[in-house]
KOLKOL-837897 format. One record per residue (C-alpha): x, y, z. Coordinates in steps of 0.1 Angstrom, whole numbers, plus 5000, padded with zeros to 4 digits. Layout:
// residues N
XYZ;...
//
This chain:
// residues 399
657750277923;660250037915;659749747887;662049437885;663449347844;664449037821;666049067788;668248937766;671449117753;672049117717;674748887724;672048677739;673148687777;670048687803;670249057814;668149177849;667849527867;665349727882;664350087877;662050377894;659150487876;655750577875;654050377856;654950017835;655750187802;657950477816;659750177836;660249977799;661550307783;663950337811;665149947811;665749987777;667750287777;669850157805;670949817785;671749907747;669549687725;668449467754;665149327746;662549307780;661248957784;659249087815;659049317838;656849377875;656349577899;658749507931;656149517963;657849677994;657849258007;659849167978;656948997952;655549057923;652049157922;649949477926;646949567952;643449407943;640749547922;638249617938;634849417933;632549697923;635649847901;636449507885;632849417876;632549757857;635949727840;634849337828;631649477815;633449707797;635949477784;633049187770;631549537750;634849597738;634549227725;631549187711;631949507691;634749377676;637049577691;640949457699;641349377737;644849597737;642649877725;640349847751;642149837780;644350137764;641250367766;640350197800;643850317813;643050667806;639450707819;639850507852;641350757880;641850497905;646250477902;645950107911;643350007884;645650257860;648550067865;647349727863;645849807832;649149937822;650549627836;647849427811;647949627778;652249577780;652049207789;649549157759;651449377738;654349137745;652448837731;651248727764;647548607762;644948777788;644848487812;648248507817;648448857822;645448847846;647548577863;650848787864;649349067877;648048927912;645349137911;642548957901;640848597914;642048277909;638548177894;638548507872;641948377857;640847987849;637448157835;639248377809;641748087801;639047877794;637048187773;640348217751;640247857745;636847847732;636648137716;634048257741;635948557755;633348807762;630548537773;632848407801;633948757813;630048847811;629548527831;631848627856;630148947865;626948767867;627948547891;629748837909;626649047910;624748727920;626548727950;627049067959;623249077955;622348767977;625048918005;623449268008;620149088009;621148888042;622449248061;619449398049;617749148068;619949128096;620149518099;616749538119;617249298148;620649428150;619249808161;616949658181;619749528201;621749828205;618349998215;617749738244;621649768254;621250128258;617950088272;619149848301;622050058308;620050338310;617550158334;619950028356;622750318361;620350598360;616650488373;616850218391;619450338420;617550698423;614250498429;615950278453;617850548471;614450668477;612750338486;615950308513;615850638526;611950588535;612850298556;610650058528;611549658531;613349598498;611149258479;613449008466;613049058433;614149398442;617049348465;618049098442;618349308411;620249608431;622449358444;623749248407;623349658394;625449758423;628149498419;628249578384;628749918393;631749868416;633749608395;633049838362;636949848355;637749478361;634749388334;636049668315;639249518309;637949178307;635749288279;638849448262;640949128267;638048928252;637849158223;641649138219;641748758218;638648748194;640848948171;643748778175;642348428174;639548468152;641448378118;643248108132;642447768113;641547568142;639547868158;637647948128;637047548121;635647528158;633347758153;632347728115;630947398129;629547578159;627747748136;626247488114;625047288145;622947588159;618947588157;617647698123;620647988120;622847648110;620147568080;620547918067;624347858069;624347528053;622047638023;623747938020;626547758014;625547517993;623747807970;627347967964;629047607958;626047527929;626647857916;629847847913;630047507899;627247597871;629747897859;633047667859;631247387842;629647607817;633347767807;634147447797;637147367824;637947017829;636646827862;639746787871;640647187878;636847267887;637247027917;640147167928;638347537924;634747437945;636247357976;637247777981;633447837972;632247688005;632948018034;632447818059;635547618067;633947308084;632047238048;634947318034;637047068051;634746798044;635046898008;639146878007;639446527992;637146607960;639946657935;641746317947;638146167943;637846267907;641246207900;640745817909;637845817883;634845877903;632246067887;631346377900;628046267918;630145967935;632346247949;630246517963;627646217978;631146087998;631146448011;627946398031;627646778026;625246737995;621346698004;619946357984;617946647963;621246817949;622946467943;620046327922;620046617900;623746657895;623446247890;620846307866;622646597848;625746357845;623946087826;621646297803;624546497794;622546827807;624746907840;624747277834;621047277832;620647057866;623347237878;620947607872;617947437887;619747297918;621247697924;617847837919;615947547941;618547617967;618347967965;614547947972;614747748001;617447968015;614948268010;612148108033;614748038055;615848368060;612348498059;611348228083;614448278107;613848668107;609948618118;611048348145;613348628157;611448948160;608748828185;611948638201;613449028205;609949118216;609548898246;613049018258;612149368258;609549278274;610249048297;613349308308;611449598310;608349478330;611349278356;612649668363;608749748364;607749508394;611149588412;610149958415;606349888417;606449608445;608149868473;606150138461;602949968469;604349878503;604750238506;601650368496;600150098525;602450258551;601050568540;597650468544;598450388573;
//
């Protein structure tokens, strides 16, 4: 791997370079063998596109190694320490050499913030959080904070595929059933049916007519599917395409609530944990507007900052939003003026989060008799097609 230097001479000159090592420190060693009594200002990894900045961590890796940081901290033990035992135990090489990355950036005087920030490998949010932690003191609070919020999420996102997991079989089941139905069943009975000379009923003819067109333009849906799929992959993160359908999605019957409110409990959550560090309006409005996932919200949100910047308490500019329900606005209103925000803030998440809960619960009932009737309703359409001839043949019979 190859790491980029700065350093000053002894004769004071700006000095840069770049070696190949393994790791951060065998890269320092090297630097400073290279340039006689150079002293390294910094020194990065070189990415293969030319920046500075490692892979991220991932979420379930970084939550464990915060945790273990805040004990480190509360136990009194030095930060560099920490993450030096952290850099031997992890076996992950990314997470070693970030680590490595950390413990010589803080061994250079650097604080943590800006060595979180160096890295690249961490969030934006993360970074502000531990800034503000070092500024109050409150280190291992706001990095416990932070994983809290983390797991919050993480929690609430499992939660919805849980939910979603069930009606999402049942589909694949009744795909595979009507395929089955139609390219295997269906044609034998009819074959039959035509074969005996039996009238085909319109429901009957009708439904062969669409199987067996199906049938004989299979390759011209085929790749019609394929180009959809290809366009859907290409287009999808486009910002105008996801826009378009972000507020697709919030304009749709009852699935639009769940989106909205589970936006809105992910905003209030975040807010609550960047108010509590103790950032300044200013910054945390610039922060919320990422919190929203849906882009549509999240365009409505984009003049916040400019809002608060022009004096405008923080009420004034989420109610100009129109993304806030009058609920959330009273509370954070209320929370302004009392001068317990963090507290109206925690019941607003929590109020939300309840709401989104019967939703989900509500939308998930709504939709498993709605899969119910489409079974059924499919399955007893392929059952009169093929029972409607044969009780015209059983008549003939009789007959």
């Amino acid at each position: 791997m190859r790491f980029s230097f700065h350093g000053k001479s002894p004769d004071g000159e700006d000095r840069h370079g770049e070696v190949s090592a393994d790791t951060l420190e065998q890269a320092l060693k090297l630097a400073e063998s290279r340039i006689e009594g150079i002293t390294v200002i910094d020194i990065s990894p070189v990415s293969e596109r030319g920046d500075f900045s490692f892979r991220a961590v991932r979420s379930q890796t970084l939550l464990l190694l915060l945790t273990q940081l805040a004990y480190f901290l509360k136990a009194g033990i030095p930060l560099i320490t920490g993450i030096a035992a952290l850099e031997k135990d992890y076996s992950s090489q990314n997470v070693r050499k970030v680590l490595g990355f950390l413990r010589l950036r803080l061994e250079e005087g650097k604080t943590f913030g800006q060595s979180l920030a160096g890295s690249g490998a961490f969030p934006e949010m993360l970074v502000d959080l531990v800034r503000a932690g070092e500024e109050t003191g409150r280190l291992s609070e706001m990095l416990i904070s932070y994983t809290d919020y983390a797991r919050e999420m993480e929690g609430h996102r499992s939660r919805i595929i849980q939910a979603l997991v069930y009606p999402a079989l049942v589909m694949v089941v009744l795909i595979g059933c009507v395929a089955f139905l139609s390219f295997f069943v269906f044609p034998k009975f009819i074959g039959f049916f035509i074969s005996s000379n039996i009238k085909l009923p319109a429901l009957t003819q009708g439904l062969y007519t669409i199987i067996t067109s199906a049938q004989e333009s299979w390759r011209p849906l085929s790749w019609l599917a394929v180009l959809a799929a290809t366009a859907v992959i290409i287009f999808h993160n486009h910002p105008s395409v996801r826009l378009a359908a972000d507020s697709l999605k919030l304009r749709l019957p009852l699935f639009g609530r769940v989106e909205w409110y589970l936006n809105l409990f992910v905003f209030l959550l975040t807010f609550h944990l960047l108010y509590k560090s103790g950032l300044r309006f200013r910054r945390i409005s610039e922060l919320l507007p990422a919190s929203f996932n849906n882009r549509a919200l999240r365009s409505k949100c984009r003049f916040l900052q400019g809002n608060i910047e022009t004096g405008e308490s923080m009420s004034e500019a989420l109610e100009k939003t129109g993304v806030f329900p009058s609920a959330v606005l009273i509370m954070v209103k209320s929370g302004e003026k009392s001068g317990t925000l963090e507290d109206m803030l925690s019941i607003s998440a929590q109020s939300i989060k309840q709401e989104l809960d019967f939703l989900i619960g509500f939308f998930l009932q709504m939709l498993e008799p709605f899969l119910l009737i489409i079974i059924s309703g499919i399955v007893s359409l392929f059952a009169l097609a093929i029972l409607l001839p044969m009780l015209d043949l059983i008549k003939i019979v009789r007959m």
